[in-house]
C-alpha positions as CSV (number, residue, x, y, z in Angstrom):
1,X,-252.7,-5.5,234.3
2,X,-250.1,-5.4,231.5
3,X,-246.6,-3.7,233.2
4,X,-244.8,-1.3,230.6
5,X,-242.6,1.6,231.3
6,X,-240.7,3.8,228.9
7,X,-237.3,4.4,230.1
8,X,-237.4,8.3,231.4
9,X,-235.2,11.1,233.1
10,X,-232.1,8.9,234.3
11,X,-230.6,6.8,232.0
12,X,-231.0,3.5,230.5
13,X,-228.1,2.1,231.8
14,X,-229.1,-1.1,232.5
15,X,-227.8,-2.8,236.5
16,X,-224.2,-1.2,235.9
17,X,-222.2,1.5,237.3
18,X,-223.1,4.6,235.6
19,X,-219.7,5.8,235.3
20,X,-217.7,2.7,235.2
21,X,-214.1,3.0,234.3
22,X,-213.0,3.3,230.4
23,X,-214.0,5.3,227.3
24,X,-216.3,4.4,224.5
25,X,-214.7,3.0,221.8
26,X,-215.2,4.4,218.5
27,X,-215.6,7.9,217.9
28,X,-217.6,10.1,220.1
29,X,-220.2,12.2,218.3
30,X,-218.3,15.4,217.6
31,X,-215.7,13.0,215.8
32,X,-218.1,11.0,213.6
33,X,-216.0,10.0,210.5
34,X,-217.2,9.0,207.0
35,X,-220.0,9.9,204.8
36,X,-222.4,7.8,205.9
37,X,-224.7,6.6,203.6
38,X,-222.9,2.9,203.8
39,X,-219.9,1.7,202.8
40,X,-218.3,0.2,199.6
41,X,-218.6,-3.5,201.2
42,X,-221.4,-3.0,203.7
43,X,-223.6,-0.8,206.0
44,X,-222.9,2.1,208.4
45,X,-225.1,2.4,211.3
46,X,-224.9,4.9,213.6
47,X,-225.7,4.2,217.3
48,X,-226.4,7.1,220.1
49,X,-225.3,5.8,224.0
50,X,-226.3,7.5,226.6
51,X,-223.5,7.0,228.5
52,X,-220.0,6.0,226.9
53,X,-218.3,5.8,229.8
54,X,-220.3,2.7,231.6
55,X,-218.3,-0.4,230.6
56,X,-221.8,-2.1,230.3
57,X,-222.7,-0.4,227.5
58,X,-219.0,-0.2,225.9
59,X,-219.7,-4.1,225.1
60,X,-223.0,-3.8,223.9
61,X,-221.7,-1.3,221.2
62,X,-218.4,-3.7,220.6
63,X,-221.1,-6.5,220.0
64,X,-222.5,-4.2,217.6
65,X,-219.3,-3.8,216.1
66,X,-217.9,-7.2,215.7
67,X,-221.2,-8.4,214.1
68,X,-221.7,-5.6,211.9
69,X,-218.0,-6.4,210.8
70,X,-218.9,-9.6,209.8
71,X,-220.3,-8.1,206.3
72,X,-217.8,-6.0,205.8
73,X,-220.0,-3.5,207.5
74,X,-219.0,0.7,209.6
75,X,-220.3,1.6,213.1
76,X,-220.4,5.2,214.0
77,X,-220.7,5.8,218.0
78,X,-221.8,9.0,219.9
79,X,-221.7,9.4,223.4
80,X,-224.8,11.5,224.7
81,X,-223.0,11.8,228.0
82,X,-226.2,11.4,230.1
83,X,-227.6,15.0,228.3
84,X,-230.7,14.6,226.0
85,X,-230.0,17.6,224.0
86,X,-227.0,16.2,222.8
87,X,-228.5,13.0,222.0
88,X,-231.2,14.5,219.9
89,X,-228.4,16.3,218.5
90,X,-226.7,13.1,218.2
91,X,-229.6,11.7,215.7
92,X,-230.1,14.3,213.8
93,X,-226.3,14.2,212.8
94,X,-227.0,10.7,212.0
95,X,-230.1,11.5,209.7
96,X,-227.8,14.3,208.3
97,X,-225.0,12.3,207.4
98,X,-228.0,9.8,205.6
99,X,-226.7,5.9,207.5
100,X,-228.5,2.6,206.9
101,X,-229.9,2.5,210.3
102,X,-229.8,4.0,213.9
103,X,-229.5,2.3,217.4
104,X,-230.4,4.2,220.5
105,X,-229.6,3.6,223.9
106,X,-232.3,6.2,225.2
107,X,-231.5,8.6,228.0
108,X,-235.0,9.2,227.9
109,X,-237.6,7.9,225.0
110,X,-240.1,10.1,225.3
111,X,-238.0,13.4,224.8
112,X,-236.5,11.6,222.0
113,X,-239.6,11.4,220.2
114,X,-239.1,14.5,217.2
115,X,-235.7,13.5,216.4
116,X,-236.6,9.8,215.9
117,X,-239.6,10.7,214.2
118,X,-237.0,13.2,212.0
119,X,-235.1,10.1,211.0
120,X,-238.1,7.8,210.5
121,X,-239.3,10.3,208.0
122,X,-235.7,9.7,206.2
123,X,-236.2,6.5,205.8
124,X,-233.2,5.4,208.2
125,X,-234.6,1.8,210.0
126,X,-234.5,2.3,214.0
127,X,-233.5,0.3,216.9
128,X,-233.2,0.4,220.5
129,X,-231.5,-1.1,223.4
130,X,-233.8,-1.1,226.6
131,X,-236.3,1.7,225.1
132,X,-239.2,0.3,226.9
133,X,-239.5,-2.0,229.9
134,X,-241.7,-4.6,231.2
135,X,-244.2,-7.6,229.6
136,X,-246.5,-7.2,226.7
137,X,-244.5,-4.2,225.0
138,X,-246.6,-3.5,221.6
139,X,-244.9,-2.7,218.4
140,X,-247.1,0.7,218.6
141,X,-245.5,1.4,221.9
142,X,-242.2,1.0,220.5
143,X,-242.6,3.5,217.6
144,X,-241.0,4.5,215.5
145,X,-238.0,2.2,216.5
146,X,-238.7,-0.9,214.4
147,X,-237.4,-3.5,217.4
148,X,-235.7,-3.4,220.7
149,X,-233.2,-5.5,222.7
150,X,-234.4,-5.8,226.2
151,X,-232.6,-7.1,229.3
152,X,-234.5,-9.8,230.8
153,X,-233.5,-9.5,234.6
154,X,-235.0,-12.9,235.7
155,X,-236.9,-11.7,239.3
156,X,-237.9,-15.6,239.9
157,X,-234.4,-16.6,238.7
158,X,-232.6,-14.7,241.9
159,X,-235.4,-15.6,244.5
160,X,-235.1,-19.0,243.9
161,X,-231.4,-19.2,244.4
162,X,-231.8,-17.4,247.6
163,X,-234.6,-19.7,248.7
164,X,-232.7,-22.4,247.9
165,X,-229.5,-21.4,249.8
166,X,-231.6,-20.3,253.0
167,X,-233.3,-23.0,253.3
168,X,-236.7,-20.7,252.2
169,X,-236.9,-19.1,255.3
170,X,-235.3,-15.6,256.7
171,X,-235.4,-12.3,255.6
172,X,-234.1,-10.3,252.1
173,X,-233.1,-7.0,251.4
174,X,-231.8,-5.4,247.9
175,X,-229.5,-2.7,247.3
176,X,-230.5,-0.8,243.8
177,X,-229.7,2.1,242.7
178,X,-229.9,5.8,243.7
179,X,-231.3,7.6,240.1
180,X,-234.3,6.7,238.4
181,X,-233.2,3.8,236.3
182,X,-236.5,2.3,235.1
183,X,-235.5,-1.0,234.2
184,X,-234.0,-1.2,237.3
185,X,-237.0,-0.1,239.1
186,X,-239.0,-2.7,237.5
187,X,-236.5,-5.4,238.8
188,X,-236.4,-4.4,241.6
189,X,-240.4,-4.2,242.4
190,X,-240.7,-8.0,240.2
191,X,-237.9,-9.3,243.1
192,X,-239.7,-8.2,246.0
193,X,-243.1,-9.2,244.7
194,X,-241.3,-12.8,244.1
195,X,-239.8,-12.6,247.9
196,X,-242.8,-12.0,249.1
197,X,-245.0,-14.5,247.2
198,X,-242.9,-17.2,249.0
199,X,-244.1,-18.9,252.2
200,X,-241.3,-18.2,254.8
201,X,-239.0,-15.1,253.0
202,X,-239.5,-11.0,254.5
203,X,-238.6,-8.6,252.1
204,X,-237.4,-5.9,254.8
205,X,-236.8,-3.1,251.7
206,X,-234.0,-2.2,249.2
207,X,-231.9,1.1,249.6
208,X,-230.0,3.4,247.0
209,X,-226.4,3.0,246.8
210,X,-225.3,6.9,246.0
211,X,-222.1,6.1,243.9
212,X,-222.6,2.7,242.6
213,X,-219.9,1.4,244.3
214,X,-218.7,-0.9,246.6
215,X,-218.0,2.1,249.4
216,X,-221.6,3.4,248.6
217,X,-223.1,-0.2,249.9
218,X,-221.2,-1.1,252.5
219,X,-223.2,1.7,254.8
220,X,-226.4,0.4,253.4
221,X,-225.5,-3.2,254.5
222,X,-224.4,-2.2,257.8
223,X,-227.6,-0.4,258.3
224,X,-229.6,-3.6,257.3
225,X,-227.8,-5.6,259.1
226,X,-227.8,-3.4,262.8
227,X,-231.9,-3.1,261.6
228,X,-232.4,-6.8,260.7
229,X,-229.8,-9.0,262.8
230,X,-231.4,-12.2,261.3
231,X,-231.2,-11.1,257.9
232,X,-230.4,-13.8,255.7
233,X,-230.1,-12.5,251.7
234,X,-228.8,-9.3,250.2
235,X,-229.7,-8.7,246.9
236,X,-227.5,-5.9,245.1
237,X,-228.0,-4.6,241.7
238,X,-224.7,-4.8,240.4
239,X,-221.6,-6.0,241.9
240,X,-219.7,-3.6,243.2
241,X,-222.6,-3.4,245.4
242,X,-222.5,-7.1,246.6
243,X,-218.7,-6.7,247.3
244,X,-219.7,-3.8,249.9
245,X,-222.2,-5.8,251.1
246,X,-220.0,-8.8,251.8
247,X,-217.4,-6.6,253.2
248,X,-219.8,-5.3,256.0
249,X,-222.0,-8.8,256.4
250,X,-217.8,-10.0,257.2
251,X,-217.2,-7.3,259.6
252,X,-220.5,-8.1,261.5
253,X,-219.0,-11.9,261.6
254,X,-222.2,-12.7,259.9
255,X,-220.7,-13.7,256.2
256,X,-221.8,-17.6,256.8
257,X,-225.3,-16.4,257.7
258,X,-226.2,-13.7,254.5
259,X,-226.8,-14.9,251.5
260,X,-224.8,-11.9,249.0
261,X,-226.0,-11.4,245.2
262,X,-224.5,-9.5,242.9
263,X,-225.3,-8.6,239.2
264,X,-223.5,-7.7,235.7
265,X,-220.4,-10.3,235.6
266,X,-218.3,-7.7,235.7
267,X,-214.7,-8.7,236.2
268,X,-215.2,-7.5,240.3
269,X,-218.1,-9.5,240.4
270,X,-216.6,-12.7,238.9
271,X,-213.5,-12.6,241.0
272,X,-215.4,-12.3,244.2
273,X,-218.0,-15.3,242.9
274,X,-214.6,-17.4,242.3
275,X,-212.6,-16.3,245.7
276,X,-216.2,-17.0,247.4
277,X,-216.8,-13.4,248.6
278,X,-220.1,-13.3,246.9
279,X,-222.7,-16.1,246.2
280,X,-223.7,-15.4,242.5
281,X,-223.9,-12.6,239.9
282,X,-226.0,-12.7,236.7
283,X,-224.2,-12.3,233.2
284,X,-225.9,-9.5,231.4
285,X,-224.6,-10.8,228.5
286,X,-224.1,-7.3,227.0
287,X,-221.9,-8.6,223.6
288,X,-225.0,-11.0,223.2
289,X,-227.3,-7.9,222.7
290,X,-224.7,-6.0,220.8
291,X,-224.5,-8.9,218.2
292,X,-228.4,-9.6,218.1
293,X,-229.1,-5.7,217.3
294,X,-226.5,-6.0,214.5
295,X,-228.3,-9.4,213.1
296,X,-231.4,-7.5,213.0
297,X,-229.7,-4.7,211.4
298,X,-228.6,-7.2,208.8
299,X,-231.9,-9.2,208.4
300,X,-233.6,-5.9,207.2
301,X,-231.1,-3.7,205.7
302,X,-229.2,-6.1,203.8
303,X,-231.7,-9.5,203.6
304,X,-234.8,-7.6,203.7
305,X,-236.6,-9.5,206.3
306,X,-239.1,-9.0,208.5
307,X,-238.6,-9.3,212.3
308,X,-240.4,-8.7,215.5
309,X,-240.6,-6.0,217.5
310,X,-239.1,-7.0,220.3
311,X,-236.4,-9.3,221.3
312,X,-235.5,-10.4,225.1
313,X,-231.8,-11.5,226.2
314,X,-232.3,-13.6,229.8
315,X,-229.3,-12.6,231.9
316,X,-227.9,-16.1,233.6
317,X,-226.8,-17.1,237.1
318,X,-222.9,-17.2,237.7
319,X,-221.6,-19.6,240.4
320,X,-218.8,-21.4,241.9
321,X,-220.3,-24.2,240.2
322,X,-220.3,-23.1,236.6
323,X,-217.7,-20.1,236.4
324,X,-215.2,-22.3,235.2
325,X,-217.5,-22.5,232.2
326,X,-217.9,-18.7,231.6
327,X,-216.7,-17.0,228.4
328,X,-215.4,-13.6,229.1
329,X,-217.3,-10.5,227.2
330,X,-213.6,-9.6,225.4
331,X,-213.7,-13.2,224.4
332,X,-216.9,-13.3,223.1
333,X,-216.6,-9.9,221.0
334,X,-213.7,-11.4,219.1
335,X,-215.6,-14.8,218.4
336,X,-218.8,-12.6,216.8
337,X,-216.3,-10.7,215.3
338,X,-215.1,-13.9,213.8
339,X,-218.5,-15.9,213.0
340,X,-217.7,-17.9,215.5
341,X,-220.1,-17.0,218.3
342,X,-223.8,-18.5,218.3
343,X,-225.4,-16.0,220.5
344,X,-229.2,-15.4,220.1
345,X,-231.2,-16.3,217.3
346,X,-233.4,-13.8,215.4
347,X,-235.5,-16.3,214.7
């Protein structure tokens, strides 16, 4: 049976804090500058986040940015501040101000569907970031956005690293996320249908962290741990949440025995891969979507191209082994801004 899922009620914030530290940058909707319409040199493009505030997000619109720059092109940001009215609202000022294209990060895709519809019937070329979830998405499923960028959390990646560091037997748990993050969701349920396709792992159950933090976790850890005390892997859905998880897991004096994940790279999450107090993370690679969403902005606005519908970036396991070869997401922004990044091919 083919799995899809459109993104609904609860943001499509991908496996980060929903409210991470930091602002959006660029201007928010009520302080849209310019005519739209494009620029003397390039494009404008107008993108609608759902939430400005998650850092996640803040790279894949400087991504955006830095690629768009790279033909002398504008980006124009609103921040829907998880409410759907204003990101219909958000569009529509996007339509009204006539840009070269739109990309949404959808709050929720289906509610969205009159306002993209609005700006379809304009003319204005649509994209999306995570609109629709899961294998086999159709272009007629994605409409009216011409083409998506869609995290590919690799389930089979993370199960066999923990199979591999616990020796394939023992028993897993996750920590995901309290709200109704669909993408998230359909991690989560790929990961424990991996677990439990292997000869010798338990998945015992994953739990919602309420504040998508490190404190949040570290109760749900302790509970797993007191339930299962022969757990071997915890899996958390970002890494604030594998900090926690280490932090109770070194309490219980059973660090050497559990197996912690994170995901994201965020800056917490690579320290505590480097000082050892997590196993892994996975690198989102959130300037590598921003760029590939502006190269197929440029393909069909400027080159007239034709693309596909829809366009998968893999996230990819951090270590001790390989962070020394990591390139930070601030570094990266400034090599696309520069033409120096290779990033993903539309192609």
């Amino acid at each position: 049976m083919k799995l899809t899922k459109h993104i609904t009620k609860g943001i499509a914030l991908g496996a980060a804090a929903l409210l991470a530290a930091g602002a959006l940058a660029g201007c928010s909707s009520g302080d849209q500058g310019g005519d739209g319409g494009g620029t003397d040199e390039g494009i404008t493009v107008g993108i609608s986040v759902a939430a400005g505030q998650n850092s996640t997000l803040q790279a894949i619109v400087e991504g955006l940015r830095a690629e768009l720059e790279t033909v002398g092109g504008e980006l124009i940001t609103a921040d829907a501040k998880l409410d759907i009215d204003k990101q219909i609202a958000d569009i529509d000022t996007f339509v009204n101000q006539g840009v070269d294209a739109i990309v949404v990060i959808p709050i929720d895709f289906p509610t969205l569907g009159n306002a993209l519809q609005r700006a379809d019937a304009a003319g204005i070329p649509l994209f999306a970031n995570d609109a629709v979830v899961g294998d086999g998405v159709t272009a007629e499923e994605l409409a009216p956005f011409q083409a998506q960028v869609r995290t590919k959390r690799p389930a089979d990646s993370v199960a066999d690293f923990i199979e591999e560091r616990t020796g394939g037997e023992g028993q897993v748990a996750a920590i995901t996320i309290a709200a109704p993050v669909a993408q998230i969701e359909f991690f989560v349920d790929e990961f424990q249908a991996d677990i439990e396709s292997r000869d010798g792992l338990e998945f015992v159950g994953a739990k919602g962290n309420p504040s998508d933090d490190a404190a949040g976790a570290r109760p749900i850890a302790d509970a797993f741990l007191t339930q299962y005390p022969d757990l071997r892997a915890i899996f958390s859905y970002n890494d604030p949440s594998a900090v926690g998880a280490s932090a109770a897991a070194t309490a219980a004096g059973k660090r050497d025995q559990v197996v912690i994940t994170g995901f994201n790279a965020s800056q917490d999450g690579l320290d505590a891969v480097e000082d050892g107090t997590i196993d892994a993370t996975w690198d989102y690679r959130a300037p590598d979507q921003g760029q590939l969403l502006g190269r197929l902005i440029i393909a069909t606005v400027i080159d007239g191209k034709t693309i596909g519908h829809q366009y998968e970036v893999e996230s990819q396991i951090v270590t001790a082994e390989n962070i020394d070869d990591f390139v930070p997401w601030e570094e990266r922004i400034e090599l696309i801004r520069t033409g120096d990044y290779a990033g993903i091919s539309i192609d």
